[in-house]
Backbone and ligand atoms as CSV (ligand in chain L), in Angstrom:
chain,resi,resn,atom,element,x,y,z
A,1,UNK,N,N,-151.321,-39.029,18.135
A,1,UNK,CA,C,-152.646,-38.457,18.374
A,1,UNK,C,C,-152.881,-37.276,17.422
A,2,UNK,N,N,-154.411,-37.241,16.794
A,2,UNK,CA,C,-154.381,-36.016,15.824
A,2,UNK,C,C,-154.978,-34.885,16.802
A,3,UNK,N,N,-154.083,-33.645,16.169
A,3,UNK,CA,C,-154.819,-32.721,17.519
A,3,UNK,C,C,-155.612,-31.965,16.181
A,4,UNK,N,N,-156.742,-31.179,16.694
A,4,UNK,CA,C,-158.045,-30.655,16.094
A,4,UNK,C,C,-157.045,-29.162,15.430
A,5,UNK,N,N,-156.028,-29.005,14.726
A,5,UNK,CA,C,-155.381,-28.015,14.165
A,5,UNK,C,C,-156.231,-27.048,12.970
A,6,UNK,N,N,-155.559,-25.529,12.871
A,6,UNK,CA,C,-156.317,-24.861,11.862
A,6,UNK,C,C,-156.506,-25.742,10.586
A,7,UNK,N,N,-155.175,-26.530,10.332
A,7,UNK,CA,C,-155.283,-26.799,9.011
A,7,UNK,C,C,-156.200,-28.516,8.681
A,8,UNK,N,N,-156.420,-28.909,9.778
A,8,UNK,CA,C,-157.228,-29.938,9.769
A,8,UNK,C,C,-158.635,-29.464,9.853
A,9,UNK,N,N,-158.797,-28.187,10.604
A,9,UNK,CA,C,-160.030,-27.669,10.120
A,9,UNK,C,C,-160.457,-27.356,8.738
A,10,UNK,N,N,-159.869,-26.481,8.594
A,10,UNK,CA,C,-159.316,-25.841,7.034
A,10,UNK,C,C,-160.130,-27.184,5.976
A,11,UNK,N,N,-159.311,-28.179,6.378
A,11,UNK,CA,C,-159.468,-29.187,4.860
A,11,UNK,C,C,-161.158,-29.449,5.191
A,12,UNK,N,N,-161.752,-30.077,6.848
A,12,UNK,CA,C,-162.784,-30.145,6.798
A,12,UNK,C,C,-163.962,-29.625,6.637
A,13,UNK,N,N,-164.021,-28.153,6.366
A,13,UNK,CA,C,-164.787,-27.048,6.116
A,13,UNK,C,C,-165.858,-27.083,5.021
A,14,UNK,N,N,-166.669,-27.477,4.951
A,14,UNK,CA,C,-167.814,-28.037,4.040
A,14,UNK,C,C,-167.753,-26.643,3.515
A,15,UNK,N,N,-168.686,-26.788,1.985
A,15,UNK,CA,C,-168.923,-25.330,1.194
A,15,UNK,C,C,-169.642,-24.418,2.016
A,16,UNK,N,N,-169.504,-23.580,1.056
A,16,UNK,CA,C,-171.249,-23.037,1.945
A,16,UNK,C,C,-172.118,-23.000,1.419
A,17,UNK,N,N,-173.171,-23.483,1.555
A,17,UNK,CA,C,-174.969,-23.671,1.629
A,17,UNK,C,C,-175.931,-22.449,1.253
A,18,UNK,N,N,-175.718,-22.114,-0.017
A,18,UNK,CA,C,-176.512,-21.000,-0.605
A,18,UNK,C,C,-177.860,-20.773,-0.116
A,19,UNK,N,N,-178.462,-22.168,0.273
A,19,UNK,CA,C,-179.990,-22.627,0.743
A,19,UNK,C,C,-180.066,-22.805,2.611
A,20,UNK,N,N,-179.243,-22.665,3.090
A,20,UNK,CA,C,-179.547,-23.073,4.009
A,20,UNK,C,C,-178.630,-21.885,5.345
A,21,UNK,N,N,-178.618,-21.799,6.274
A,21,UNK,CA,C,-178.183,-20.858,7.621
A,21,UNK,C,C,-176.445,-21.339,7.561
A,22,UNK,N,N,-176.594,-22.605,7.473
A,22,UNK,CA,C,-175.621,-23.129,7.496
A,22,UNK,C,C,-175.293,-24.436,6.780
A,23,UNK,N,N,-173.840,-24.809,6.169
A,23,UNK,CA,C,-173.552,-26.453,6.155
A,23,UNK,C,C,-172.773,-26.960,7.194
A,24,UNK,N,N,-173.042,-28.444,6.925
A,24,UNK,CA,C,-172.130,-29.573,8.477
A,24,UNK,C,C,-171.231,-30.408,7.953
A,25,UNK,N,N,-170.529,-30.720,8.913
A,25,UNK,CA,C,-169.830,-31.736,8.518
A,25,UNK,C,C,-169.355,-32.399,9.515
A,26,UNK,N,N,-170.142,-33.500,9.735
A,26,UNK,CA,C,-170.196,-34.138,10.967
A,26,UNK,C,C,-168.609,-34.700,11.081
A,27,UNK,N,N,-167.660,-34.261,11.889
A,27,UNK,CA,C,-166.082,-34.656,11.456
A,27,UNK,C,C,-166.127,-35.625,12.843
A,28,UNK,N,N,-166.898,-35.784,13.734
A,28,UNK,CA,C,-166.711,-37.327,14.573
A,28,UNK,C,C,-167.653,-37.708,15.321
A,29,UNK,N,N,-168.188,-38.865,15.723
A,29,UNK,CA,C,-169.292,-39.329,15.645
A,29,UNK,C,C,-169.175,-40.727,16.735
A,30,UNK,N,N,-169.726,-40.915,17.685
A,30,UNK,CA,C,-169.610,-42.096,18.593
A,30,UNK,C,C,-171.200,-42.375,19.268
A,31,UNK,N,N,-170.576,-43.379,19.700
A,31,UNK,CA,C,-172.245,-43.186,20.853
A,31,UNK,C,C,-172.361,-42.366,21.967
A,32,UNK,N,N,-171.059,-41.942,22.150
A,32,UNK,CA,C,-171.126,-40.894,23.380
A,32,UNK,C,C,-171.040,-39.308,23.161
A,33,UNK,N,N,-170.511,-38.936,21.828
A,33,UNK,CA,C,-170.591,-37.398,21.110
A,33,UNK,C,C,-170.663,-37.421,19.801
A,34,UNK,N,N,-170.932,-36.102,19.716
A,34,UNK,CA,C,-170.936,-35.712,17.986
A,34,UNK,C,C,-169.915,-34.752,17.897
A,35,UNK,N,N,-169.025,-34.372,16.871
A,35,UNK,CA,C,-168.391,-33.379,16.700
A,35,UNK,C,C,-169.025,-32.425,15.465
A,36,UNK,N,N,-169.254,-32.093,15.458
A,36,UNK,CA,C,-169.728,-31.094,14.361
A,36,UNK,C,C,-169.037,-29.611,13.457
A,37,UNK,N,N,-168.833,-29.456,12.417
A,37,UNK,CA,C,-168.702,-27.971,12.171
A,37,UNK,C,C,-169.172,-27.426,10.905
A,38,UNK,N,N,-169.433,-26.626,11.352
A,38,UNK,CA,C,-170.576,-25.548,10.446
A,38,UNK,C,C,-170.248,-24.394,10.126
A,39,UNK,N,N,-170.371,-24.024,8.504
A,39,UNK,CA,C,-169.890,-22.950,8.057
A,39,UNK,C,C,-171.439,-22.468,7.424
A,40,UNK,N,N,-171.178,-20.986,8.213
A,40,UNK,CA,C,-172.489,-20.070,8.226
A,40,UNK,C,C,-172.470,-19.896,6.772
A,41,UNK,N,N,-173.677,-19.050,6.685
A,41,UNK,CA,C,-174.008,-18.078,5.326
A,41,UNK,C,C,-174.813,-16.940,5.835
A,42,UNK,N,N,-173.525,-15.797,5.333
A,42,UNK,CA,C,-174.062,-14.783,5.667
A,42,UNK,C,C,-175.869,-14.077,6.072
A,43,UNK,N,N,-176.082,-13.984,6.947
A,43,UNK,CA,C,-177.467,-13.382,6.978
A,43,UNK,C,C,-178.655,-14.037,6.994
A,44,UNK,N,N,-178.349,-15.410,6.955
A,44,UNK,CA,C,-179.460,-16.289,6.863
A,44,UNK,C,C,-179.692,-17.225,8.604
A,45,UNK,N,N,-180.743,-16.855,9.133
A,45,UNK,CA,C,-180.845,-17.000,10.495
A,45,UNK,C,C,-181.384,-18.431,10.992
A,46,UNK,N,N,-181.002,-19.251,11.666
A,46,UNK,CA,C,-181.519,-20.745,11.474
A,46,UNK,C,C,-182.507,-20.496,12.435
A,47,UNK,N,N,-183.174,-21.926,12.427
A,47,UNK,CA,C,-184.834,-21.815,12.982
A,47,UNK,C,C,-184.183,-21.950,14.688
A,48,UNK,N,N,-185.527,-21.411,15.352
A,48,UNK,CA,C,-185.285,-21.967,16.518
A,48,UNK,C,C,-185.584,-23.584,17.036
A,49,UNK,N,N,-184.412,-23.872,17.699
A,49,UNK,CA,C,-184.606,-25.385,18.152
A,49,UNK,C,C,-183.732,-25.651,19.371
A,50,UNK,N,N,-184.287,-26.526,19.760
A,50,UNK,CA,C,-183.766,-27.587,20.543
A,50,UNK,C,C,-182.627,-28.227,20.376
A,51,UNK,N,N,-181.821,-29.409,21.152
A,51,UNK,CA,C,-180.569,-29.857,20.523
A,51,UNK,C,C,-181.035,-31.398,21.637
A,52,UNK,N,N,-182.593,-31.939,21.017
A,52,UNK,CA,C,-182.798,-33.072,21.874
A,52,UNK,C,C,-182.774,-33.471,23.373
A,53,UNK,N,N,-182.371,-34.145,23.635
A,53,UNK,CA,C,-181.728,-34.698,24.795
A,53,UNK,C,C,-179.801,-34.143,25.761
A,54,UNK,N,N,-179.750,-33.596,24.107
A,54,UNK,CA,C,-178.230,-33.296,24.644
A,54,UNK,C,C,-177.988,-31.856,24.773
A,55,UNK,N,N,-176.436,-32.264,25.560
A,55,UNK,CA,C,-175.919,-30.952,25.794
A,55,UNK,C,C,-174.520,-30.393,24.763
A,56,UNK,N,N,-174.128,-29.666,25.386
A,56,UNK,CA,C,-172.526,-29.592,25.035
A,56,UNK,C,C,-172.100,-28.452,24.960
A,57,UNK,N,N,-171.166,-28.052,24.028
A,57,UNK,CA,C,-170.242,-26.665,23.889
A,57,UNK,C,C,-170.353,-26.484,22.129
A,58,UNK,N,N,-170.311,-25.104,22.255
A,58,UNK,CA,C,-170.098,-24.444,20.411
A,58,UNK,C,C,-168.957,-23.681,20.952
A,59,UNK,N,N,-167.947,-23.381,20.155
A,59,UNK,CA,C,-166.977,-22.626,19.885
A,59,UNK,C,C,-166.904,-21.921,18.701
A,60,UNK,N,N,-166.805,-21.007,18.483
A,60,UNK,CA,C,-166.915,-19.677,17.624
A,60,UNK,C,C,-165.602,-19.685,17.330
A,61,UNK,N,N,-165.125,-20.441,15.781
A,61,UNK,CA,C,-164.315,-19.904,15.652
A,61,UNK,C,C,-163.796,-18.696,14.524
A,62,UNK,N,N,-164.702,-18.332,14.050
A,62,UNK,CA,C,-164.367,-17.281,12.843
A,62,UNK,C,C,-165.907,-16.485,12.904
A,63,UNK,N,N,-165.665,-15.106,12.517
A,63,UNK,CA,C,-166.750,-14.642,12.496
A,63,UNK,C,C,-167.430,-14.120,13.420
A,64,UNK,N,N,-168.731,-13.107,13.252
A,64,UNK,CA,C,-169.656,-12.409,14.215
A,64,UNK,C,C,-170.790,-13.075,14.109
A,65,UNK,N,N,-171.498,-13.717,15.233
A,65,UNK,CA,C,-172.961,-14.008,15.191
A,65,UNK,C,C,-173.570,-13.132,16.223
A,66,UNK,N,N,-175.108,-13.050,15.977
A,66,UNK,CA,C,-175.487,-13.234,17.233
A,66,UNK,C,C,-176.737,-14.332,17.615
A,67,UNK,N,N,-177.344,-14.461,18.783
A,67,UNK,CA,C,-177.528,-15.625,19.198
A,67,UNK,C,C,-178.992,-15.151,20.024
A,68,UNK,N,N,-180.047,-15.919,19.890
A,68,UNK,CA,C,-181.003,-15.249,20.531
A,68,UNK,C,C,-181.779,-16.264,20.960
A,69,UNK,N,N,-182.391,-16.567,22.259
A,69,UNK,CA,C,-182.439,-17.523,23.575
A,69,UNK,C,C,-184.200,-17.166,23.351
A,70,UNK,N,N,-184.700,-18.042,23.569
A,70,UNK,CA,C,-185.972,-18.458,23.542
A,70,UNK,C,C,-186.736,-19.602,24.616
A,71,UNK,N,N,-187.766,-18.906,25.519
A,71,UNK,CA,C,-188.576,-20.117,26.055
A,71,UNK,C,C,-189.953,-20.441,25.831
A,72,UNK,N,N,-190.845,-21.574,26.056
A,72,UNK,CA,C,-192.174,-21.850,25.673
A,72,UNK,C,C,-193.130,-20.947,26.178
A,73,UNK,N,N,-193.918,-20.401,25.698
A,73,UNK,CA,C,-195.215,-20.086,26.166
A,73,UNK,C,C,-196.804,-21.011,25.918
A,74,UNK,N,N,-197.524,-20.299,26.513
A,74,UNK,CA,C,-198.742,-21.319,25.796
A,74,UNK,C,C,-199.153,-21.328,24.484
A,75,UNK,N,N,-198.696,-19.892,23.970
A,75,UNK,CA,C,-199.095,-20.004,22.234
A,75,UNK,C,C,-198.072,-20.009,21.806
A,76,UNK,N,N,-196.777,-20.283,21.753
A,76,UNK,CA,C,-195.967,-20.341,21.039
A,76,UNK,C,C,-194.578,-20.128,21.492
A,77,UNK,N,N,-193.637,-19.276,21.392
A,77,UNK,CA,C,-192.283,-19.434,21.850
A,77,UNK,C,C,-192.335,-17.691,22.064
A,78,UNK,N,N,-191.176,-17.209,23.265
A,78,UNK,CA,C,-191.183,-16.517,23.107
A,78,UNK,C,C,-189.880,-15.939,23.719
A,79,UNK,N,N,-188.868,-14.780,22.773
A,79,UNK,CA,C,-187.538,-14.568,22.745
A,79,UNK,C,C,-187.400,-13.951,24.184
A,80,UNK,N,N,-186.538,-14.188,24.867
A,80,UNK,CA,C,-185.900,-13.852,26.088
A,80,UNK,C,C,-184.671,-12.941,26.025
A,81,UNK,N,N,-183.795,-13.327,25.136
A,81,UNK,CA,C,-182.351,-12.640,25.237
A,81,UNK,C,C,-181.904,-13.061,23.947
A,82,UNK,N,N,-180.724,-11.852,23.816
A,82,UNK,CA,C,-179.974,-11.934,22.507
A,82,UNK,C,C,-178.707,-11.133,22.785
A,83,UNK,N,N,-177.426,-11.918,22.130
A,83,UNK,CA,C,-176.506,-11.575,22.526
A,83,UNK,C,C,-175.093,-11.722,21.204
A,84,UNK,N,N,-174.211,-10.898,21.091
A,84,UNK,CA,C,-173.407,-10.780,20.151
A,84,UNK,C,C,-172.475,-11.798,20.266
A,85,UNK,N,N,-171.959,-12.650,19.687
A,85,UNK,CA,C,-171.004,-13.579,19.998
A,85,UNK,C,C,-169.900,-13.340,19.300
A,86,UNK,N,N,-168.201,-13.281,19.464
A,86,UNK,CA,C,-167.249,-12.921,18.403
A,86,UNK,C,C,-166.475,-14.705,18.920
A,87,UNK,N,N,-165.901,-14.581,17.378
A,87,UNK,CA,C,-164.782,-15.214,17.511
A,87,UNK,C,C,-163.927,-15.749,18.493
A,88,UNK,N,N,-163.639,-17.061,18.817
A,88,UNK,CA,C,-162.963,-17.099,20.332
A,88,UNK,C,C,-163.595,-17.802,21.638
A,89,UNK,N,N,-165.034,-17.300,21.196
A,89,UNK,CA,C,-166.176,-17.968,22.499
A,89,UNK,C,C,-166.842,-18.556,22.582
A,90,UNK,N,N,-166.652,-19.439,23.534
A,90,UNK,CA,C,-167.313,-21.309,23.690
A,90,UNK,C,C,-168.511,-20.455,24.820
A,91,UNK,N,N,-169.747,-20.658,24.259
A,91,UNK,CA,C,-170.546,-21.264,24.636
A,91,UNK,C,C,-171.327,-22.950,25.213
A,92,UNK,N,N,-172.134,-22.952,26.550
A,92,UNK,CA,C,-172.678,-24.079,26.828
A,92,UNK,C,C,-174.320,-24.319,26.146
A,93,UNK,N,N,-174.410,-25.664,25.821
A,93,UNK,CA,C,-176.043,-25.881,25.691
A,93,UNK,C,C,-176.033,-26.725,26.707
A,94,UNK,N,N,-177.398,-26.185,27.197
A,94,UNK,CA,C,-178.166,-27.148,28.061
A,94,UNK,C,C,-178.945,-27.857,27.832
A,95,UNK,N,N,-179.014,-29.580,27.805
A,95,UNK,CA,C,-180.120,-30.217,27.490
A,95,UNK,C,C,-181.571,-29.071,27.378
A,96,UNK,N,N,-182.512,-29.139,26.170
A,96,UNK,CA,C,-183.783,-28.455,26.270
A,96,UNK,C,C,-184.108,-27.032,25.989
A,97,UNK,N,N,-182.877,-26.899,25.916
A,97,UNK,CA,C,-182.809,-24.993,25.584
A,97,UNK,C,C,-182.510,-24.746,24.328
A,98,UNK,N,N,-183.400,-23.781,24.078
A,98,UNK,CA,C,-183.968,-23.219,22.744
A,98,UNK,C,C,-183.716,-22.345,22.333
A,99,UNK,N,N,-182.649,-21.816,20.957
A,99,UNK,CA,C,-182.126,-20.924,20.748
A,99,UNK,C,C,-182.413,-21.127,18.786
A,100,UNK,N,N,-181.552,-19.114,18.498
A,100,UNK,CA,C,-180.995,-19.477,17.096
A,100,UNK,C,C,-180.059,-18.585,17.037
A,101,UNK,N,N,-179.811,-18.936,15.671
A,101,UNK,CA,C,-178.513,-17.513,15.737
A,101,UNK,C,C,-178.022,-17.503,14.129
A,102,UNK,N,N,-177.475,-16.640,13.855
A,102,UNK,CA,C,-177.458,-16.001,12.393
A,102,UNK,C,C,-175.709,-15.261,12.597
A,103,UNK,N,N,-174.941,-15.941,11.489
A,103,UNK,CA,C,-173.740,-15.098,11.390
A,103,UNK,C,C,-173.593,-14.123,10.662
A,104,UNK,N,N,-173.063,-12.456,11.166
A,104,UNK,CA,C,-173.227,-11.644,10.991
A,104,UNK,C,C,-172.625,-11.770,9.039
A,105,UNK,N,N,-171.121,-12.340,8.811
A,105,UNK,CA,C,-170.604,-12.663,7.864
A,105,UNK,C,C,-170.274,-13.729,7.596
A,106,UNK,N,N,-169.370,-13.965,6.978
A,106,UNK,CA,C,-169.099,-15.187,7.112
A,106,UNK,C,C,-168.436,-15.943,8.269
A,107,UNK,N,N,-168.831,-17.267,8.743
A,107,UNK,CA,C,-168.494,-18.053,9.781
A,107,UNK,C,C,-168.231,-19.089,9.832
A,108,UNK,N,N,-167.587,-19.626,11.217
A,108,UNK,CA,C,-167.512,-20.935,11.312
A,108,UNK,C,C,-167.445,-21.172,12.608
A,109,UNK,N,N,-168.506,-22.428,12.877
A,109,UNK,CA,C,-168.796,-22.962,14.518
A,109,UNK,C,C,-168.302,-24.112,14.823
A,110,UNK,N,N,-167.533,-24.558,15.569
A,110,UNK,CA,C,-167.193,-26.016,15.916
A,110,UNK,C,C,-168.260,-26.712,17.108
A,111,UNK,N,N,-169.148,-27.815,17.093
A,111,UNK,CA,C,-170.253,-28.055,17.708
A,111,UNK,C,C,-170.067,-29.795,18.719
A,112,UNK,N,N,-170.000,-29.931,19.591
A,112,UNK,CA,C,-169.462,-31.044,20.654
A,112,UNK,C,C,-171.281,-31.196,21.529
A,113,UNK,N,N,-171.573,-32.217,21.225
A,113,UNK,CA,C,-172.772,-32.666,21.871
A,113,UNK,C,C,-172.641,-34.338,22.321
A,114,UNK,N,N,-173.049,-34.296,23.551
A,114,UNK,CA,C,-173.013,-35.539,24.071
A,114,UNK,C,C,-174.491,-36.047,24.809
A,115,UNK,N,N,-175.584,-37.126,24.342
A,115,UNK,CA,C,-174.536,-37.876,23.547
A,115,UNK,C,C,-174.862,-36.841,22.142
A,116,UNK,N,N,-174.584,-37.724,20.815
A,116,UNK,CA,C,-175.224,-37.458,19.327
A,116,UNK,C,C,-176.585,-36.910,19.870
A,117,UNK,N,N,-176.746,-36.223,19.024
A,117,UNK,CA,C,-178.156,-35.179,18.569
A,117,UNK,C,C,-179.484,-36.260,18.436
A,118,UNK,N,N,-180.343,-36.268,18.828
A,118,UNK,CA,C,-181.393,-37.197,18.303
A,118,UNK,C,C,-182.630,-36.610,18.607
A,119,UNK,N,N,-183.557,-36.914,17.696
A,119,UNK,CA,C,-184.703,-36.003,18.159
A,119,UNK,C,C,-185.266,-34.860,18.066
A,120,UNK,N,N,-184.164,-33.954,17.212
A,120,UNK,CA,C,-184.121,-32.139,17.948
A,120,UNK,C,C,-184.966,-31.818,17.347
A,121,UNK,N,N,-186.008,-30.715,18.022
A,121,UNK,CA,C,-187.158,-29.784,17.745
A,121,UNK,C,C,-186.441,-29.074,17.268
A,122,UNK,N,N,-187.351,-28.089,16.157
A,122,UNK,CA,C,-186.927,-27.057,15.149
A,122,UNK,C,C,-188.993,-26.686,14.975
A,123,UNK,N,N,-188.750,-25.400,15.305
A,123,UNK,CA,C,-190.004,-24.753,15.607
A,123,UNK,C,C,-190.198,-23.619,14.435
A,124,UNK,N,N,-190.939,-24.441,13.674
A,124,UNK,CA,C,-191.309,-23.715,12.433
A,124,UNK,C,C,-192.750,-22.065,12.874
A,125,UNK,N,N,-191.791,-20.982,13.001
A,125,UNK,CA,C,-192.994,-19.891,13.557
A,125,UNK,C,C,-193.710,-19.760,12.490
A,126,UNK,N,N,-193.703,-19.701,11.027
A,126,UNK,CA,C,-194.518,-19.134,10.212
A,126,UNK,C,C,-195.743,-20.295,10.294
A,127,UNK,N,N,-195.567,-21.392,10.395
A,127,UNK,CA,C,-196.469,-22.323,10.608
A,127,UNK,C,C,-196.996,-23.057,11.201
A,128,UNK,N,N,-196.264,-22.419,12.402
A,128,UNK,CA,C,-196.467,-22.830,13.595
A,128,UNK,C,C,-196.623,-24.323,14.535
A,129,UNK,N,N,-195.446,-24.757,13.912
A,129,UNK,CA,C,-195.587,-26.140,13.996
A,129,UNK,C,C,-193.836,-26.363,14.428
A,130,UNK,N,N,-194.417,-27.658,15.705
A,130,UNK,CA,C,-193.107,-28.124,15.994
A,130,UNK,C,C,-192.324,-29.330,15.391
A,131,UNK,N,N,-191.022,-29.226,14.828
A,131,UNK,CA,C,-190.656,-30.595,14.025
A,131,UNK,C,C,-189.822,-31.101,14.590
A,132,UNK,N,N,-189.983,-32.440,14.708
A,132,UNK,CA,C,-189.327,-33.283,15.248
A,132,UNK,C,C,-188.335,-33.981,14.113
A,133,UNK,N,N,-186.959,-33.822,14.128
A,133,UNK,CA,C,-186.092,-34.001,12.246
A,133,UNK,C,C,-184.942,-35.400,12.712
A,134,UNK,N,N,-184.362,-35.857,11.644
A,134,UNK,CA,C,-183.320,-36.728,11.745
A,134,UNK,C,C,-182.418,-35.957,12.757
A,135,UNK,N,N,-181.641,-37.026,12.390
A,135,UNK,CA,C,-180.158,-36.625,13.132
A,135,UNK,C,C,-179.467,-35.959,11.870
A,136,UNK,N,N,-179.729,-36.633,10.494
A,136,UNK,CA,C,-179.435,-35.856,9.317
A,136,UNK,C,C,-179.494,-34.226,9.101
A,137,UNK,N,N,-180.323,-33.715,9.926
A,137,UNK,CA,C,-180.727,-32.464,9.619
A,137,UNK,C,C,-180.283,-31.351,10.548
A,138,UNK,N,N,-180.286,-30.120,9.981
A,138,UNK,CA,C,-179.430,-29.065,10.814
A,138,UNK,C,C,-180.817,-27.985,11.348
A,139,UNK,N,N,-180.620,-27.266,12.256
A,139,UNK,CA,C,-181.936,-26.168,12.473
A,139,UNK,C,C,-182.050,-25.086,11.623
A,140,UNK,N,N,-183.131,-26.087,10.451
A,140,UNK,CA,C,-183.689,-25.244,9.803
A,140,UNK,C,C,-184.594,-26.736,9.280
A,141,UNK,N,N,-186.428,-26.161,8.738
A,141,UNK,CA,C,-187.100,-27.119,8.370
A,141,UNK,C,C,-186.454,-27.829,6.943
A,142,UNK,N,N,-186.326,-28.939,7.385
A,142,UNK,CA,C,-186.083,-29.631,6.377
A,142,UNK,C,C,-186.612,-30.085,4.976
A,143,UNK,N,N,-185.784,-30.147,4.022
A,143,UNK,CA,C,-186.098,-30.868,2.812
A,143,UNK,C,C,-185.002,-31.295,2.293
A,144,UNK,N,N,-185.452,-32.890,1.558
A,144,UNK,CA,C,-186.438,-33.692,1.565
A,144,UNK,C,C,-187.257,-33.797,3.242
A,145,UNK,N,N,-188.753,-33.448,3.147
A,145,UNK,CA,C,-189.613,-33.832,4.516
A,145,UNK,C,C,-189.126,-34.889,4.672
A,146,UNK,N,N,-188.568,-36.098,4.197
A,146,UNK,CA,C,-188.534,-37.546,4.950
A,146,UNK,C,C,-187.407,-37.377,6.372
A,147,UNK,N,N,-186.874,-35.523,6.331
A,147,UNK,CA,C,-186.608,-35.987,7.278
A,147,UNK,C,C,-187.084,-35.159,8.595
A,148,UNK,N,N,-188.047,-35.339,8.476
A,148,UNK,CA,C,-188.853,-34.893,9.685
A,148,UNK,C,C,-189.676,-36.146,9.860
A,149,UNK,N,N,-189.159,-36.501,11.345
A,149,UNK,CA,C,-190.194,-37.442,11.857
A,149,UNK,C,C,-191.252,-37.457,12.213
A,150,UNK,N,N,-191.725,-36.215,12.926
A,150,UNK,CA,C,-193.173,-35.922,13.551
A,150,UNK,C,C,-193.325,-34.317,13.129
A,151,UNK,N,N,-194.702,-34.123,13.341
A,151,UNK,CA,C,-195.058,-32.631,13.567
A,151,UNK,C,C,-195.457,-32.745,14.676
A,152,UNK,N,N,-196.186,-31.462,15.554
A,152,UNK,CA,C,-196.855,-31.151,16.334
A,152,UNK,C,C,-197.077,-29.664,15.969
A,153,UNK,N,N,-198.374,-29.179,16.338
A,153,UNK,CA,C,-198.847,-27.912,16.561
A,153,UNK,C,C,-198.286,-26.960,17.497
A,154,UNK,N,N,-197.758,-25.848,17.297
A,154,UNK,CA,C,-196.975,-25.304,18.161
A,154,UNK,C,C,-198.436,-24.558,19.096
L,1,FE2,FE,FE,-178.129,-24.987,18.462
């Protein structure tokens, strides 16, 4: 059995993403979960979103983020809580709950959703528009657009 070790992390650790909050690297994949891990970039804060239909656990394993919790209003979204996260701490998602979060330095998140991601809103505030993206895509608006499936007006 392979157990999920530093150094099996280590090798799977995608670059980091000059353009983007974060990169992925989807390291396992079924019809019943996703495994995910993501290496931050400093200072760059991903959009707020959704995580579809699913739930699961993030584990923090390197690095300072913090993390800031968001619910709907009628015009738009609006922040509830924010909280420091270190190294070490598994967080839960709940189907529907809407968050983002930005690593303080450099980071790395290990991400367990069941089932796979499908669907997930990513709530563009400057334009106020809700996107509906692949499974390809991480929370932040995408490009290439092909992979955003829908808009809606936030
Ligand atoms: Fe998330």
């Amino acid at each position: 059995m392979l157990a999920l070790t530093d150094d099996l992390l280590k090798i799977q650790l995608p670059p980091v993403d000059p353009e983007r909050p974060y990169s992925r690297n989807m390291i396992g994949l079924s019809e019943q979960c996703e495994i995910m891990l993501a290496r931050w970039n400093p200072g760059f804060e991903c959009a707020p979103h959704d995580h579809g239909k699913s739930g699961g656990y993030v584990l923090y394993l390197s690095g300072e983020f913090v993390e800031t919790q968001y619910t709907r209003v009628d015009d738009g979204l609006m922040a509830v809580g924010s909280r420091t996260i270190s190294a070490g701490t598994l967080i839960h998602i709940e189907p529907g709950e809407i968050h983002s979060c930005h690593a303080v330095g450099d980071g790395v998140s290990l991400h367990v959703y069941s089932p796979p991601i499908d669907g997930m809103l990513v709530y563009d505030l400057k334009n106020k528009e809700v996107l509906k993206v692949s499974s390809a895509a991480g929370a932040w608006c995408p490009q290439p657009e092909n992979l955003i499936l829908s808009r809606m007006h936030l």
